[in-house]
N, C-alpha and C positions, 0 to 999 in steps of 0.2 A: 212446019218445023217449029218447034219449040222456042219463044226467047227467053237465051240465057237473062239468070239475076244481076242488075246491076253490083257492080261491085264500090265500097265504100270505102273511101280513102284518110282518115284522119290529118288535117293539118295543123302542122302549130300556129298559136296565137301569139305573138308578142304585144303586151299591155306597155303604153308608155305613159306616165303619167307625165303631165306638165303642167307646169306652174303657171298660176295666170298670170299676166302681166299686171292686177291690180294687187292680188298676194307681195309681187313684190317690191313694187315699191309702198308696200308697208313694211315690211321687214329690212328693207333697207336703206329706208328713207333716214337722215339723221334729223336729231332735234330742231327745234326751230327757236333758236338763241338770241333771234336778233335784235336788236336792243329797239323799247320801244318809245315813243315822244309822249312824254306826259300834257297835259294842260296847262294854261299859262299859270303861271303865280306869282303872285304879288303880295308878301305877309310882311312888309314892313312901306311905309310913306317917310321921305325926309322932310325933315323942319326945318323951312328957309330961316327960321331967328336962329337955331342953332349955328352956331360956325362949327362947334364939333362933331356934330351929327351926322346924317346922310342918308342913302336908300343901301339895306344891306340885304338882299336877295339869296342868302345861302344857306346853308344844305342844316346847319346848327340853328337857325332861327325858321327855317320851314318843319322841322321836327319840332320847335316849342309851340311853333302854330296848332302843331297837326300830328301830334304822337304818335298815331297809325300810317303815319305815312313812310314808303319802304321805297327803297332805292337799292337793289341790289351792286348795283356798280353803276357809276356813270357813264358811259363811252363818250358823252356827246350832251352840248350845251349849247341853246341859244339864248341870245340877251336882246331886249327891244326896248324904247323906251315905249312908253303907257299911252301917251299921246301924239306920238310919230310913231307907229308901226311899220312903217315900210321905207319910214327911213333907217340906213346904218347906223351903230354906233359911232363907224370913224366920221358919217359926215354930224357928229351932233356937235361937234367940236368941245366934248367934256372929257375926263379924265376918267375911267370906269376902266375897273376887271374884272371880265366876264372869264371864271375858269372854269374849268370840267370837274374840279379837282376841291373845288373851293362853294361855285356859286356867284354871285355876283356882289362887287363892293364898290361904291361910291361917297366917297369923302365932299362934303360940301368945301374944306378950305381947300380941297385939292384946284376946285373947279374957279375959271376966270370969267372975267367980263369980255363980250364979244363972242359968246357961241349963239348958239341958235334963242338961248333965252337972255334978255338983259341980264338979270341977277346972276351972282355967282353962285349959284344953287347948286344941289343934284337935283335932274328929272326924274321923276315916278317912274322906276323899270319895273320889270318883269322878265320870268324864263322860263325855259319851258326844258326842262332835260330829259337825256334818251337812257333810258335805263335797261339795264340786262335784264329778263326775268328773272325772277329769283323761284328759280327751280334747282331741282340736286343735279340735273342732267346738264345743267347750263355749267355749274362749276366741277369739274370733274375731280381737280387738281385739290379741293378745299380738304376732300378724304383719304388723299391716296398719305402713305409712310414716306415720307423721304428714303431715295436713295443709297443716297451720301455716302459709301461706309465710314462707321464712327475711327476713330487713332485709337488704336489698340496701346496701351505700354506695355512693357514686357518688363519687369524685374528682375534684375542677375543673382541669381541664386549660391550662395555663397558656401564653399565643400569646406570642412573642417576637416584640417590635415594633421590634428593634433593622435597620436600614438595612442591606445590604448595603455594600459598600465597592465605588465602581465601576470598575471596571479602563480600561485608556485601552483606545479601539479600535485596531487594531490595522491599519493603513495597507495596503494590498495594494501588493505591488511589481513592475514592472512590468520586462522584458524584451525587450528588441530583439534582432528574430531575424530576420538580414540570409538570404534566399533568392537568390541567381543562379538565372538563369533563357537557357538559349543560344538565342536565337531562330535557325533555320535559316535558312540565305543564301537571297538573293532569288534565282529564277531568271534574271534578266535581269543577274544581278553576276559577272563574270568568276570563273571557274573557281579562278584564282589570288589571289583576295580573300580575306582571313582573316575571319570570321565576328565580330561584336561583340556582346561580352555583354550581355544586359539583366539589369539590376538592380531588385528589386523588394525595400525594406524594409516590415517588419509586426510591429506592438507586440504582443505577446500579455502580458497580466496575468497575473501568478502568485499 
């Protein structure tokens, strides 16, 4: 006996693409903002003869050190003195302001006798600040329009209720316009008859 032909069945294919896991956290990974610690610095020494003097560690006198030097934003700032590193400032027992905002300032008449050094000096500090990158993606807000909507005024618009002045009308005047009109002879009126004009008058208005 004969074997029948197999018979062919067509089935559908569903394709599903998927996303790799490493696609995406590149696609939706956010920036990476986070502020970073620069190097120490130290671009000014106080002069123990000065009484006015002192160590000024800030952000105005690190730019006349070092013109290319960029700070997009401070977040964050530490302060040490030069030759106690790993001691605090509160235990130096001197007078200093270490700001985020500022840098670091230390007045020699600020400072007394009885801290860690006999003289009333300032110590040789240093800092080291944490700065935002200064990229476009770090400052989002520096581009964008303000919101805000602006105060609109409105001015009141002032109607004049004064009357016109009426003018007289103005009378239309009228014209007589005389038409002759030659009616042709009758046929039954001698040949030698002079024909008689009709007249026909008509007002026409101008």
């Amino acid at each position: 006996m004969p074997r029948a032909s197999p018979v062919c069945e067509l089935v559908p294919w569903i394709v599903v693409s998927v996303l790799s896991a490493s696609n995406c956290l590149s696609c939706c990974r956010l920036p990476d903002c986070s502020c970073v610690w620069t190097d120490w610095i130290d671009v000014s020494y106080p002069d123990g003869s000065d009484r006015n003097g002192g160590d000024y560690e800030t952000f105005e006198n690190i730019l006349k050190y070092n013109s290319s030097w960029v700070c997009a934003k401070a977040e964050n700032i530490s302060c040490r003195a030069e030759k106690f590193p790993s001691t605090s400032i509160a235990d130096l027992g001197q007078k200093v302001e270490c700001n985020v905002n500022v840098g670091l300032i230390c007045n020699n008449k600020d400072q007394q006798i009885g801290g860690i050094i006999p003289m009333p000096v300032c110590l040789n500090y240093e800092i080291s600040i944490c700065c935002t990158p200064n990229r476009p993606e770090c400052f989002p807000n520096d581009n964008t329009t303000s919101t805000s909507s602006p105060t609109s005024t409105v001015s009141p618009t002032t109607v004049s209720t004064t009357s016109p002045t009426p003018t007289a009308e103005k009378t239309p005047s009228s014209t007589t316009t005389t038409t002759t009109t030659t009616m042709p002879p009758s046929s039954s009126s001698s040949s030698s008859s002079s024909s008689t004009p009709h007249t026909t008058t008509r007002t026409v208005p101008v």
